[in-house]
Backbone bond lengths (Angstrom), bond angles and torsions (degrees), N, CA, C in turn:
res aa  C-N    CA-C-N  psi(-1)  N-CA   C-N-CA  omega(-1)  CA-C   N-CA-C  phi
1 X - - - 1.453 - - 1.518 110.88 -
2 X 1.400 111.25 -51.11 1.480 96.73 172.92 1.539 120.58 -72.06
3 X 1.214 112.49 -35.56 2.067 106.01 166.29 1.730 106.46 -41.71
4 X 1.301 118.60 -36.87 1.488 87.90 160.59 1.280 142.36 -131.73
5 X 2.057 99.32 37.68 1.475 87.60 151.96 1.373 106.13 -78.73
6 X 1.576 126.32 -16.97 1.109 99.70 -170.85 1.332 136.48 -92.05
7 X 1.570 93.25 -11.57 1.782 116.16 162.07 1.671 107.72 -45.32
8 X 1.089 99.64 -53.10 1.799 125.33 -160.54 2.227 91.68 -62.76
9 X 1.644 106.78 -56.00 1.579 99.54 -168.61 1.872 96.48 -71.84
10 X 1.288 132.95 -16.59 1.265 105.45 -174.15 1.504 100.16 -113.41
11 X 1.383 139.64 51.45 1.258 163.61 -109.36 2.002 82.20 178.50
12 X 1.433 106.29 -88.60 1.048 130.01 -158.60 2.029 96.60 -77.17
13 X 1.120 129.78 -25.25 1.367 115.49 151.02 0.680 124.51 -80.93
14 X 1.548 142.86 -7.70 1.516 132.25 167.89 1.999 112.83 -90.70
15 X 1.367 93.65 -15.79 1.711 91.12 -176.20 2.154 90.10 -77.42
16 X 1.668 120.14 -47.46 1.241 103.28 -171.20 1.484 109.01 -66.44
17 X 1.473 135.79 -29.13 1.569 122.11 156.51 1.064 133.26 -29.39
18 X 1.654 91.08 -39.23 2.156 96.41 164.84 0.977 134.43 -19.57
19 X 1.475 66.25 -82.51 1.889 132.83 -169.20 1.729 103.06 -41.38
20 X 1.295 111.29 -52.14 1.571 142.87 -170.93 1.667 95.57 -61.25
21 X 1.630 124.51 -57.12 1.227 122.59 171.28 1.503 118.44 -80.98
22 X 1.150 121.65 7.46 1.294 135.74 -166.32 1.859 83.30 -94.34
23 X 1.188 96.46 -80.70 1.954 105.53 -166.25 1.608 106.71 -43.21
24 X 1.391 120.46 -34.52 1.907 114.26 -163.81 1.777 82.14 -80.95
25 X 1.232 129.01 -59.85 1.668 114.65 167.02 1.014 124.08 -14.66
26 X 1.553 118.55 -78.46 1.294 132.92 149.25 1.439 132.86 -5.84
27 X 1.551 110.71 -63.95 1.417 117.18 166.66 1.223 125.00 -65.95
28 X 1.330 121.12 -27.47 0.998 129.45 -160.48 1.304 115.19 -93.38
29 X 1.412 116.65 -13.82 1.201 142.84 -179.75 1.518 108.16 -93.55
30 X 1.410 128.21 -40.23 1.067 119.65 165.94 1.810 117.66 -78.55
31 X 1.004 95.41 -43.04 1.670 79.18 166.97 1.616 121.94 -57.36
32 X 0.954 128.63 -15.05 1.602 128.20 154.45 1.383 111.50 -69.32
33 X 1.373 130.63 -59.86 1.213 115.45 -138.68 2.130 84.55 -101.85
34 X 1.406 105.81 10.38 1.547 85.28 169.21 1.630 97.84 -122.20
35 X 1.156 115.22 17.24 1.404 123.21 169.88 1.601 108.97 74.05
36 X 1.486 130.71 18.15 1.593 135.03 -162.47 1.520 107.03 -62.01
37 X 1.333 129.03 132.35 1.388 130.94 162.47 1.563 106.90 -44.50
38 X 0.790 110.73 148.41 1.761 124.99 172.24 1.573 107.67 -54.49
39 X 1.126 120.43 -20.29 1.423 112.36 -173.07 1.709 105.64 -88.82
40 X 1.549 105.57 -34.81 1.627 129.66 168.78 1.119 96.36 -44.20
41 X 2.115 114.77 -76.21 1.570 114.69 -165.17 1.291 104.38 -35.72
42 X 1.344 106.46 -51.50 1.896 114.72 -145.52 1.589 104.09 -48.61
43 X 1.958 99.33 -63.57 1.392 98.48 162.71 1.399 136.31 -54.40
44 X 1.089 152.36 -35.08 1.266 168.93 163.05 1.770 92.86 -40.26
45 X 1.506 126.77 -45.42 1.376 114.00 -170.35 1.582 95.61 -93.28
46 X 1.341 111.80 -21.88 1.421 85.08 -168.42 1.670 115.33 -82.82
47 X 1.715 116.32 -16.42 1.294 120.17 153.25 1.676 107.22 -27.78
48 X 1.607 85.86 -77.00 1.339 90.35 -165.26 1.550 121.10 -55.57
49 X 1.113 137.64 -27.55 1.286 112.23 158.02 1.604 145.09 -110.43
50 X 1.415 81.81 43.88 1.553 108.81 155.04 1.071 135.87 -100.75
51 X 1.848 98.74 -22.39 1.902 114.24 147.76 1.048 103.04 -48.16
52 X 1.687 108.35 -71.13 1.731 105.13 -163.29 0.946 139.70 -45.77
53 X 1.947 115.24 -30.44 1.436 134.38 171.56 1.462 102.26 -50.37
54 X 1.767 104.98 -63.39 1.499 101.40 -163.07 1.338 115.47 -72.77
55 X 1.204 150.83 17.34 0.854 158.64 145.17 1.220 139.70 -90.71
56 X 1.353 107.97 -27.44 1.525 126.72 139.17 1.382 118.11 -50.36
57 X 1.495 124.08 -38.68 1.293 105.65 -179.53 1.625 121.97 -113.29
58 X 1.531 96.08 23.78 1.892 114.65 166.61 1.571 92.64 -117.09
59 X 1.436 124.50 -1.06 1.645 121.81 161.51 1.914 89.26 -68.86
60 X 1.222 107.70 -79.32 1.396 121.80 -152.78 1.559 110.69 -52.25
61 X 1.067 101.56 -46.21 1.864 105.10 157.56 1.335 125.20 -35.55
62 X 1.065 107.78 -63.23 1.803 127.40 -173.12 1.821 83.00 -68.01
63 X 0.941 106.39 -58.45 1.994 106.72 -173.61 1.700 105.87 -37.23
64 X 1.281 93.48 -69.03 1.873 114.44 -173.53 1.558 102.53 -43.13
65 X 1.704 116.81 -54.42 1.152 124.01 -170.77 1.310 123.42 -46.08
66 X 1.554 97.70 -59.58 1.106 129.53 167.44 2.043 118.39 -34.48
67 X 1.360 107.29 -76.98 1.429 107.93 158.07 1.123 116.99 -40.03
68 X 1.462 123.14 -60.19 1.595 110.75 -178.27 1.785 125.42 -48.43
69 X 1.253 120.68 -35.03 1.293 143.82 161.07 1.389 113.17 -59.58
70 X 1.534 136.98 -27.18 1.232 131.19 179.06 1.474 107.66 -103.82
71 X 1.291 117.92 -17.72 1.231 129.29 169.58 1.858 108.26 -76.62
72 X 1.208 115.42 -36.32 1.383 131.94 171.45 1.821 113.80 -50.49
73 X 1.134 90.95 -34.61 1.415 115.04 -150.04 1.493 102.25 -91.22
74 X 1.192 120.95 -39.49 1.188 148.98 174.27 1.650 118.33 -72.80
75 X 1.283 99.94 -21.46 1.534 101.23 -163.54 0.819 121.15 44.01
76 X 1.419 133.24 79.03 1.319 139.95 159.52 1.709 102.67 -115.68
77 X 1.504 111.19 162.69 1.395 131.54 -162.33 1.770 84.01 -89.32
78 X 1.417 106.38 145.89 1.454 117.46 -178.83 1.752 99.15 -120.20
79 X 1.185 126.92 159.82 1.587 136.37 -152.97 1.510 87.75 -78.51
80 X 1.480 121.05 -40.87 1.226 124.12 173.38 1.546 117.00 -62.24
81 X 0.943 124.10 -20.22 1.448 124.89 -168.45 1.806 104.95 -91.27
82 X 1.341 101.31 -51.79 1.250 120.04 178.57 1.608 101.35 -75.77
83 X 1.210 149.71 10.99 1.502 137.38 122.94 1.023 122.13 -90.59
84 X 1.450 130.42 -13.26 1.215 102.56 170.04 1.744 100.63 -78.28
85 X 1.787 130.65 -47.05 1.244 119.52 175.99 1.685 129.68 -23.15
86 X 1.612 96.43 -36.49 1.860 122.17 179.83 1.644 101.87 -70.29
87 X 1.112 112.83 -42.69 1.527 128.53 -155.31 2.032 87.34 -69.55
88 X 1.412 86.12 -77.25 1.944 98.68 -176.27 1.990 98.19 -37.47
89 X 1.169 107.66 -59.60 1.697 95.37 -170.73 0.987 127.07 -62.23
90 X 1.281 122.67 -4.26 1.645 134.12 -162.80 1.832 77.35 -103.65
């Protein structure tokens, strides 16, 4: 079960790596075909990947969450759980 959450999260980081060369394409492509000054393109990509960031990191959230909840679910001991267990016996 965990081989594929973790198949599944580096699954889902290699498709937004694409994604990441997908959008500067993207921009770069529209600043040609809408004729944008370079200062336009520049801005126009850097919008855009400040979407992508933030969404990248309400991807990874919802991701993290997500595991933590199936791991929950599962009952399994979390690194946190198992120091504090270390912590109390000491």
């Amino acid at each position: 079960m965990i081989d594929l959450l973790k198949k599944t999260i580096l699954s889902g980081v290699g498709l937004a790596l694409k994604t990441k060369d997908e959008i500067e394409d993207f921009a770069k492509e529209m600043e040609k075909k809408f004729n944008l000054s370079e200062a336009d393109g520049k801005k126009f990509l850097e919008d855009l990947k400040k979407r992508y960031n933030e969404t990248q990191d309400k991807l990874e959230n919802r991701v993290e969450q997500m595991v933590k909840d199936v791991l929950k679910k599962m009952d399994l001991v979390t690194n946190e759980d198992l120091k504090g267990l270390k912590k109390e016996i000491r």
